[in-house]
N, C-alpha and C positions, 0 to 999 in steps of 0.2 A: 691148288698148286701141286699136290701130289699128285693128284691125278694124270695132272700133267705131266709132270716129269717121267712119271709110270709110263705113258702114252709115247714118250719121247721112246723111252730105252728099250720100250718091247718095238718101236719103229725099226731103229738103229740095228735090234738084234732079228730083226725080219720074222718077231713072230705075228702071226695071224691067226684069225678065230675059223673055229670051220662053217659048214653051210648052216650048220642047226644051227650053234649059239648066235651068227647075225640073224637067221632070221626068227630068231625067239627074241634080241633084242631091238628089233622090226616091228615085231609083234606090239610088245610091251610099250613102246612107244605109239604104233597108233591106238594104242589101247588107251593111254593118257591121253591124247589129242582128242580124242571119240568121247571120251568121259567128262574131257572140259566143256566142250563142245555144247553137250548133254546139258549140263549144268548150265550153262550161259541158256540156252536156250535158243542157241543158231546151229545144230545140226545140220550137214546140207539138205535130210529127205526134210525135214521142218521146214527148212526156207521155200527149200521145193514146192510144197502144199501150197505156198501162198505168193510167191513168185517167181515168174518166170526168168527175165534175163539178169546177167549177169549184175547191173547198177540196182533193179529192184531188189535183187537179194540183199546186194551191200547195203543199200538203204536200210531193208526189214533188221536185219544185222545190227548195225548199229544202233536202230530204235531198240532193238531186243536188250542190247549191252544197256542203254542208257535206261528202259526199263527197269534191270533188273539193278543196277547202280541206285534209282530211286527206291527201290523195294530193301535193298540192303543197306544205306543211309536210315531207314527207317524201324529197321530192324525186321520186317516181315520175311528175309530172305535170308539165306544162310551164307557166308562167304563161302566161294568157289575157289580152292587153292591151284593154283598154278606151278607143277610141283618143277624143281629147280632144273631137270634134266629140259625140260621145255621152257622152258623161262629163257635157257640158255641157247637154244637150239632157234628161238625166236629173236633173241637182241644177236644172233650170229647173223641170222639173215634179212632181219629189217632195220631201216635206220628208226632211231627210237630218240626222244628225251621229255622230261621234265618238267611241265611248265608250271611256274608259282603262281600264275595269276590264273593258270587253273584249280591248282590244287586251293588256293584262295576262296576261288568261286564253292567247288565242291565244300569246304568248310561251313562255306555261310548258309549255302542250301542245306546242308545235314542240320545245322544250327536250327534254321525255321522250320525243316520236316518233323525234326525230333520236338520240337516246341509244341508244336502241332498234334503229333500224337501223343504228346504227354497233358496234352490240358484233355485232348479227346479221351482219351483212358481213363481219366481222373473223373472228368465229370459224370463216367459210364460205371464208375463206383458206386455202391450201397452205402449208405452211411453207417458207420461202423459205432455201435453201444461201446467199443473199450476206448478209452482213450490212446490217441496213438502221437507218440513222440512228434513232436513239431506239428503235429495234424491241428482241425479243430476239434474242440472239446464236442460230446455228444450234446442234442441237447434234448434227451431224457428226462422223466420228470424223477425227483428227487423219491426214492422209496418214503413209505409213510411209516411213524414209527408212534410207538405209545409212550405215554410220558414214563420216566421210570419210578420207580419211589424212590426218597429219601433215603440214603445211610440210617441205621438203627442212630449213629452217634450222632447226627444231625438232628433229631426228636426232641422237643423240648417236651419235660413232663410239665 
């Protein structure tokens, strides 16, 4: 909201930036674009290598997005932020919303991928000699021990 109003009054008062700082903040903007881009794993020269027209690319695109959506549900992937100057600059220009019965869907599917690679992890475990909180008990064979003697005062003469 400041920003905005900031945006308003430097309007109002006809100030404007010069050649360098738009195109330094040109810059920095495709530089975020290029680096999400990066990240997702749709670059256009990537797509390029491996499709040619226009609907192939969208296609590879979106398998790449849905890809990396199953890799990052799963934890193998690292989230890719999408930082707020672009976020904004994308719901300015495309129509966008929210669907529950997707985000629904995405929940259940994280549910069974994470299910999945947590029995697959577990069972890829060593069994562990210490005892571990809520784990199973080891099952080690009990150390051997010698009998001790008596107490002096336990002695009957």
């Amino acid at each position: 909201m400041r920003n905005d109003l900031l945006l308003r009054q430097a309007d109002s008062a006809k100030v404007t930036l010069d050649t360098a700082e738009t195109n330094e903040i040109r810059r920095a903007f495709v530089s975020m674009v290029a680096n999400t881009w990066s990240g997702l794993n749709i670059s256009p020269n990537r797509l390029a290598d491996s499709a040619k027209t226009v609907s192939e690319k969208e296609r590879l695109a979106a398998a790449r997005v849905d890809n990396y959506m199953e890799r990052l549900l799963t934890k193998d992937e690292q989230f890719i932020p999408v930082q707020p100057t672009l976020e904004s600059a994308l719901h300015a220009k495309y129509d966008y919303k929210v669907n529950a019965a997707g985000i629904d869907r995405a929940l259940e599917r994280a549910q069974r991928l994470r299910a999945v690679a947590d029995s697959t992890k577990a069972a890829q475990q060593p069994p562990s000699a210490v005892p571990m909180p809520g784990g199973q008990q080891p099952s080690a064979p009990a150390p051997k021990t010698s009998p001790t003697p008596a107490p002096d005062s336990a002695k009957k003469p």
